[in-house]
Kinemage of the C-alpha trace (Angstrom):
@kinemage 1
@onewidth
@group {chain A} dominant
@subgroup {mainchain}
@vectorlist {calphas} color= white
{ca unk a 1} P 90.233 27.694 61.494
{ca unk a 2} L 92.576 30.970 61.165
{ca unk a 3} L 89.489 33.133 60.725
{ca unk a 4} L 87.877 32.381 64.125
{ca unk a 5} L 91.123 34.251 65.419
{ca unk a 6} L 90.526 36.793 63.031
{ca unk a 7} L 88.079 39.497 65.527
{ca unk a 8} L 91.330 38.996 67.581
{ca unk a 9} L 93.910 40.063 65.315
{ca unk a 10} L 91.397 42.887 64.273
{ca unk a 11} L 91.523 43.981 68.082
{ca unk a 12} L 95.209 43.626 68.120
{ca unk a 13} L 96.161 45.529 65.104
{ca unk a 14} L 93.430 47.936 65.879
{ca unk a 15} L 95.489 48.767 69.564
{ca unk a 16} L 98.473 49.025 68.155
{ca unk a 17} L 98.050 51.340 65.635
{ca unk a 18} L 96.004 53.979 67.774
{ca unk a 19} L 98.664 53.606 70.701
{ca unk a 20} L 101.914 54.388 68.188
{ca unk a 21} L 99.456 57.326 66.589
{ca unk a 22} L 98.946 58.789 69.843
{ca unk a 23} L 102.496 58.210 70.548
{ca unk a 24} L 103.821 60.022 67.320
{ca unk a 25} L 101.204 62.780 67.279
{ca unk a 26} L 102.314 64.045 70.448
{ca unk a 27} L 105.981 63.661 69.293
{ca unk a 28} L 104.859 65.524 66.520
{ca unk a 29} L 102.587 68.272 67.343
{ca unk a 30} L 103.395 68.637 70.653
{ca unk a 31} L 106.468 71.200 72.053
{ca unk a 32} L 109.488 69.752 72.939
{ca unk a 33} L 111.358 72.383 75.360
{ca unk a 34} L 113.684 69.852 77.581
{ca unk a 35} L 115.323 71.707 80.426
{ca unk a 36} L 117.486 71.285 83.345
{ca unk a 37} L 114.285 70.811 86.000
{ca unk a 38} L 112.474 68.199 83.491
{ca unk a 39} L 115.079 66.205 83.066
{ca unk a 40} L 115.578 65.861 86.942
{ca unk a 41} L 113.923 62.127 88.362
{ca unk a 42} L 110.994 62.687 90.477
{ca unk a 43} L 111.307 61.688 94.378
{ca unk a 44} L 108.110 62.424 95.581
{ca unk a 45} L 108.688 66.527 95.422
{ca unk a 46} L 111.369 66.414 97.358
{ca unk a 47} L 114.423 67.545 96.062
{ca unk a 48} L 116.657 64.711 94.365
{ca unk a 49} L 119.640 63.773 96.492
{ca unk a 50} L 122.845 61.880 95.435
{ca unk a 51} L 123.012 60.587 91.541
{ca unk a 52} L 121.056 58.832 89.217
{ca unk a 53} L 123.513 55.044 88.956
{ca unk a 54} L 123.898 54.724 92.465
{ca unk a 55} L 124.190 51.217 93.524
{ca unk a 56} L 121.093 48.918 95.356
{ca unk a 57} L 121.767 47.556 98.565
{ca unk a 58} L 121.630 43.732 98.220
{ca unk a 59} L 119.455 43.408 100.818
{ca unk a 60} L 116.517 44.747 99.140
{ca unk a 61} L 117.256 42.217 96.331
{ca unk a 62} L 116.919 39.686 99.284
{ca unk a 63} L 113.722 40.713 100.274
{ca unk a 64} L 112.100 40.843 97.302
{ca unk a 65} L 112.850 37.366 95.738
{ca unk a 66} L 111.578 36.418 99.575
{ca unk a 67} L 108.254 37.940 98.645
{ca unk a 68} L 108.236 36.409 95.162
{ca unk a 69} L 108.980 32.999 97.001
{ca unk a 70} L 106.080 33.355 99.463
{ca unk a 71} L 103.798 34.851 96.830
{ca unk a 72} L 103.937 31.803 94.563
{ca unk a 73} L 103.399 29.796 97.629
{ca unk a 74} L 99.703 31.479 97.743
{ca unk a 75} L 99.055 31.124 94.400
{ca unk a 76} L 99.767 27.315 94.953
{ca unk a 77} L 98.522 27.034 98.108
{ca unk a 78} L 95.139 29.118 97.791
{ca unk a 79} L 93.585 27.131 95.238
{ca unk a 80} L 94.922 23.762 96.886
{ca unk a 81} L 92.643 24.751 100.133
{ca unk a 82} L 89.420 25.863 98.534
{ca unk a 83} L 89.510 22.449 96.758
{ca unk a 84} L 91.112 20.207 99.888
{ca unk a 85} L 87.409 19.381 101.002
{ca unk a 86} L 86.598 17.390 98.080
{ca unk a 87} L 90.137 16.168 97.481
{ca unk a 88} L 90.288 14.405 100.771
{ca unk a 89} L 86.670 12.722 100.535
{ca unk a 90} L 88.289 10.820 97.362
{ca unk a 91} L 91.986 10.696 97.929
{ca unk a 92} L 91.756 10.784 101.406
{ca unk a 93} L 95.348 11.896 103.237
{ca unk a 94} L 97.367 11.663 99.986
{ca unk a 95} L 95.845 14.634 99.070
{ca unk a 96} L 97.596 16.231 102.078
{ca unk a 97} L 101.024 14.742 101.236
{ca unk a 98} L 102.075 17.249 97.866
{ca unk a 99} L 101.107 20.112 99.489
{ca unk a 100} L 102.708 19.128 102.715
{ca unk a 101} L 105.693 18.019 100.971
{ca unk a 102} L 105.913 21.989 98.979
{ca unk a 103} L 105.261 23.717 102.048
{ca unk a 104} L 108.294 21.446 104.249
{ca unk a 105} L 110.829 22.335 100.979
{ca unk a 106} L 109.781 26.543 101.209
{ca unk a 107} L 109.874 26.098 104.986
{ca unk a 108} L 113.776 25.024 104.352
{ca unk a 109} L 114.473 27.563 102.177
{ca unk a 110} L 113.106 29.751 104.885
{ca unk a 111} L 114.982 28.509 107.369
{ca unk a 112} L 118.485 28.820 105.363
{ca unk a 113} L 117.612 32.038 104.460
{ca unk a 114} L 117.347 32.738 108.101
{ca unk a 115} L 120.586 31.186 108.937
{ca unk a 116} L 122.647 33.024 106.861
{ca unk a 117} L 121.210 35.735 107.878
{ca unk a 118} L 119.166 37.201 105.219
{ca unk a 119} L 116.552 39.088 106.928
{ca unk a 120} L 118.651 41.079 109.389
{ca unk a 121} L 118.743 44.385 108.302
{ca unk a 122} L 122.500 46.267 108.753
């Protein structure tokens, strides 16, 4: 049984040992001249402003765990409606009520988000 996963292995090892040699032959043969400029982060070649640790805004923490929510709900909710058709020729409307149910519980969290203000932007 272990050998049918053996071609997969093979693969596995075989990437991993040509990624860390290209990784170490360009440590190795390559030059290594750090400077000043190099060392500088990249902003879209414009000149960096301000330092490297500043701190994040929680706001933008707040909008992206909104677009995580509402992504999952497509994931959920995509494959629920391609498949709805059949679904409600056997189950009839209680293949309406989980979905309904998972949309009504992200709508809340929606709506609380909205309350305490979440999406207005200072």
């Amino acid at each position: 049984m272990l050998l049918d996963y053996l071609p997969i292995f093979l693969v596995l090892a075989f990437s991993v040992i040509v990624s860390l040699a290209i990784v170490f032959s360009s440590r190795l043969f390559g030059p290594y001249r750090p400077n000043k400029v190099k060392n500088l982060s990249y902003e879209s070649g414009k000149d960096p402003v301000g330092g490297t640790h500043e701190r994040i805004s929680v706001k933008y923490y707040l909008v992206a765990m909104l677009f995580i929510i509402f992504d999952i709900e497509v994931i959920y909710v995509y494959p629920w409606a391609v498949e709805f058709r059949n679904m409600f020729h056997t189950h009839g409307l209680f293949a309406f009520m989980p979905m309904f149910i998972f949309l009504i519980v992200l709508e809340l969290g929606y709506l609380y988000i909205l309350m305490k203000g979440g999406l207005k932007w200072d």
